[in-house]
C-alpha positions, 0 to 999 in steps of 0.5 A, a space after each residue: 280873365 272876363 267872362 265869355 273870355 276862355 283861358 287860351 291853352 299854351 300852344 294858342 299862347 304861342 300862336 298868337 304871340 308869333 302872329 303879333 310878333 309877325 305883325 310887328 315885323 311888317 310894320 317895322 319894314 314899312 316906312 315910318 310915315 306908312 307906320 305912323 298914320 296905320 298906328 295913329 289911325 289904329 289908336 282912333 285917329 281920324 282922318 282929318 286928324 292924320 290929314 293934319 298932322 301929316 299935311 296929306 290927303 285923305 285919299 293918302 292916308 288911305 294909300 298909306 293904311 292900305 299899304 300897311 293893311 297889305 303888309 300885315 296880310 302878307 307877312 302873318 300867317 
């Protein structure tokens, strides 16, 4: 592992795959064009990029991240 990057202990191994899988469950239950510009703007897309490839506004990419940011919040503990 990196430097300045400790060893996680068994249990916070567990923590942490429960919040992904958790993470995984709200971007699942989100419709698939919220799902796909929260993951493309998550892979570095920009805005215009989205905006392009969706024909939507940047105000509607945001709606959409928002809505996808919201549901993550909800659902991980």
């Amino acid at each position: 592992m990196p430097r300045g990057h400790p060893e996680l202990t068994p249990d916070e191994t567990l923590k942490t795959e429960s919040r992904v899988e958790q993470m995984r469950a709200a971007l699942d239950a989100l419709g698939v064009r919220t799902r796909e510009i929260y993951l493309a703007h998550r892979a570095g897309r920009s805005y215009a990029e989205i905006a392009e490839r969706w024909n939507i506004s940047h105000s509607a990419i945001k709606r959409h991240i928002a809505r996808a940011l919201l549901a993550i919040m909800e659902e991980v503990d």
